[in-house]
N, C-alpha and C positions, 0 to 999 in steps of 0.2 A: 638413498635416503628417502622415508616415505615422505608423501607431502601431508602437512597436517591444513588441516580446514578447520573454518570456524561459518556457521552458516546462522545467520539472523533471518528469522522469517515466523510469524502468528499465526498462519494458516498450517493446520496439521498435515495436511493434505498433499499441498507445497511443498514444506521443507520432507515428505518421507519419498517423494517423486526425487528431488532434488538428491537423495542420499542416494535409491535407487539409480540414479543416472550415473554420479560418483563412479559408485560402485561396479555399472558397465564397464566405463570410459578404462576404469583403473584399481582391481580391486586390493590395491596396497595404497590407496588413500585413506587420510583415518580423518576423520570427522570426529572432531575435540568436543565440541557440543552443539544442540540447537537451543538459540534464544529468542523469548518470542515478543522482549519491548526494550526499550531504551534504557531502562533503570537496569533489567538484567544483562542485559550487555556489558553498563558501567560496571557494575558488581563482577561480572566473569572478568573483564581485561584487567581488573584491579589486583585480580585473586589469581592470576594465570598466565602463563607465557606468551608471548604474541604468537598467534598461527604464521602458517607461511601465505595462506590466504585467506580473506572473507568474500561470503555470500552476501552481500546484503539487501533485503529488500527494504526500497523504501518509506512504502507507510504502517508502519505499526500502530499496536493495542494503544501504546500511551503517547505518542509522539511520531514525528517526522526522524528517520532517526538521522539525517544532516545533524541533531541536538546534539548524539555524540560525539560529532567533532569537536564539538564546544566546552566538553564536561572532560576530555580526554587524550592525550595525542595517540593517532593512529600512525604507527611507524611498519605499516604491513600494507599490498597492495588489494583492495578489493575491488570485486567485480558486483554491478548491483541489476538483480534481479529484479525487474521493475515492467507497469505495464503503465508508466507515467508519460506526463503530453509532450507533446515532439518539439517543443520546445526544451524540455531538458536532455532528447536527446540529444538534438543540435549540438547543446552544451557539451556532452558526454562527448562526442566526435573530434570536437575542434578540439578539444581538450586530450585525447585519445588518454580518453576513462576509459574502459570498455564494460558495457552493459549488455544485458540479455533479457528481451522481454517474451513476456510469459504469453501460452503457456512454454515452458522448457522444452528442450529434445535432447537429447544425447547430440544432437550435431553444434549447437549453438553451445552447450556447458564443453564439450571438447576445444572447439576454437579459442574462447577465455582462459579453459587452461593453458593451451598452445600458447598464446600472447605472452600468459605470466611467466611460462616456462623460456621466455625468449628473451626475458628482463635480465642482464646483470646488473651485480649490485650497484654502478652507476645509475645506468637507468631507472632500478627498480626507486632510489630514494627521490629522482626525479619527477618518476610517476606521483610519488605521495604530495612532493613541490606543488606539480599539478593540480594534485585531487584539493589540496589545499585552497589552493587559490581559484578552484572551481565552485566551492564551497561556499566561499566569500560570495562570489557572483551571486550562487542560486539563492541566497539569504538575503540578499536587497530585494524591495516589493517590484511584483513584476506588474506590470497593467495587461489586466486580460479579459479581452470579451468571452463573458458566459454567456451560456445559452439562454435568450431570451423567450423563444416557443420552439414546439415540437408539429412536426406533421403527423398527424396520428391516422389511422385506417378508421372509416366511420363507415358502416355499410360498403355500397360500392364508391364511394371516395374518399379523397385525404380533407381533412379539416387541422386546421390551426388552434394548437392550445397556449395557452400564454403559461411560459415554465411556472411561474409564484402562483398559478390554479392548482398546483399537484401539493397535495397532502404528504405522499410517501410514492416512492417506487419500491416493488420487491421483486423478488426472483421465487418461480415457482414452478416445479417443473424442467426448469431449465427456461422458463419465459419469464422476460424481464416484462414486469406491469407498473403503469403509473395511475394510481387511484387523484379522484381530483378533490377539491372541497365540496363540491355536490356528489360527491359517491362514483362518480362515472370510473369505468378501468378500462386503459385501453394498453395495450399489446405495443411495444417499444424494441426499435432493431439496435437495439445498445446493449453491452452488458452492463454491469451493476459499476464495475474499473472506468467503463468509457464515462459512462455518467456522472462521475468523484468529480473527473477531470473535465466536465462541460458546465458543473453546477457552481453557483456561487458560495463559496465555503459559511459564507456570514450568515446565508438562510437556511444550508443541506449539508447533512454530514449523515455518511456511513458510521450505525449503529451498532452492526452487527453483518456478519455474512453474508443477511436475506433483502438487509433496507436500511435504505437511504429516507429519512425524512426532513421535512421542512420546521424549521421551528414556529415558524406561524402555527401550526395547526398542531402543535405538543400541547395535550392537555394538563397531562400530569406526570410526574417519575415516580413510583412507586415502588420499595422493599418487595424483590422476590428473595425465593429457595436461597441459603449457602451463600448468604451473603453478595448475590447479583442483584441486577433492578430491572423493573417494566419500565416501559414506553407506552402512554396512553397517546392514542393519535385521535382528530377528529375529521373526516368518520373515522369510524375503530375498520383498525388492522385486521385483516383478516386471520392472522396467526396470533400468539399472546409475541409483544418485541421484548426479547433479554438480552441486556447489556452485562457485560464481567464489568466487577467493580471499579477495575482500575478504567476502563472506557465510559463507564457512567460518569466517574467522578469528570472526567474530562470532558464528556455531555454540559454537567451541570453549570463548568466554570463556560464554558462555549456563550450555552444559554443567559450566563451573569455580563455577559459582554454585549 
């Protein structure tokens, strides 16, 4: 019998790698559908049979998707594709979730399926017991020191920037840069993933792909193209910032808090 999959993931990129790897590992997996937020998630498991397994990752366009445990029961085992802070691996361990962080290989998506293929149905609704009541855990607030400054390269040495100086971080090139409130840009050995998980959510949120901004320094939200929005920063961005609708509007309510 083939195995069907259900794969949650907003990065194009991501989930066609991930179908690609599938498709290595085993090419009589069928992949039911890709979703790429929380709302379409709810929507597909409303309207469809449960998979034999989920991908999930987990920060999405509109939400955390933990949200769907809340809106939904999940009576299938998934495995979550995630490049989140080692504290929820820990979680994931003790709890034997089994997660795989990015980027993917064919070595790490084969071992997850091995695991799920080793579950009978005792264990497999055990598993979900688990994920359950992992759930619960990850959803109480956790106290965590963010990143307060950054050592940054200045000529020939390092100098100390205070994190709430940065305007916005972006990626360009492949290099992750952080612009300050006085215009400066300096060169950061982080990606854009590691960053989410060192900044404080209440002043910096991932916009978009390329940037990370501070809300101190949002001048304005502005109506682009097709129903998306700008990000005016101060100083201004080096690229024009577009958010998809459903990420703005979640920008906007962030900003109301």
């Amino acid at each position: 019998m083939n195995m069907k999959v259900l794969i949650v993931e907003d990065e194009y990129t991501a989930a066609k790698n991930l179908v690609s790897i599938l498709n290595e590992i085993d090419s009589q997996i069928e992949v039911l559908a890709i979703v790429e937020s929380v709302r379409d998630l709810f929507q597909w498991l409303k309207k469809n049979l449960a998979p034999d397994l989920g991908f999930f990752d987990i920060q999405l366009s509109d939400n955390n998707v933990f949200e769907i445990f809340s809106l939904i029961e999940i009576e299938f085992p998934v495995i979550f594709t995630t490049a989140y802070s080692e504290y929820a691996i820990k979680a994931f361990k003790v709890n034997s979730i089994d997660y795989i962080l990015k980027p993917l290989s064919v070595e790490t998506v084969k071992f997850g399926i091995d695991q799920y293929k080793s579950l009978d149905k005792k264990n497999e609704s055990l598993s979900v017991i688990k994920l359950k009541r992992l759930l619960e855990e990850f959803t109480l607030p956790i106290d965590k020191n963010y990143k307060k400054s950054f050592l940054v390269h200045y000529k020939d040495r390092l100098i100390p920037i205070e994190t709430m100086s940065f305007s916005f971080f972006y990626i360009n090139h492949g290099i992750v840069n952080g612009v300050t409130s006085t215009n400066d840009k300096y060169s950061l050995d982080y990606s854009l993933e590691e960053l989410e998980n060192m900044l404080d959510p209440g002043f910096f949120q991932r916009v978009n792909r390329q940037y990370i901004v501070n809300r101190k320094y949002i001048k304005e939200i502005g109506l682009f193209f097709n129903s998306r929005y700008s990000i005016k920063t101060s100083p201004a961005s080096p690229d024009k910032i577009i958010m998809s609708k459903i990420r703005s509007s979640q920008i906007r309510k962030w900003l109301e808090t």
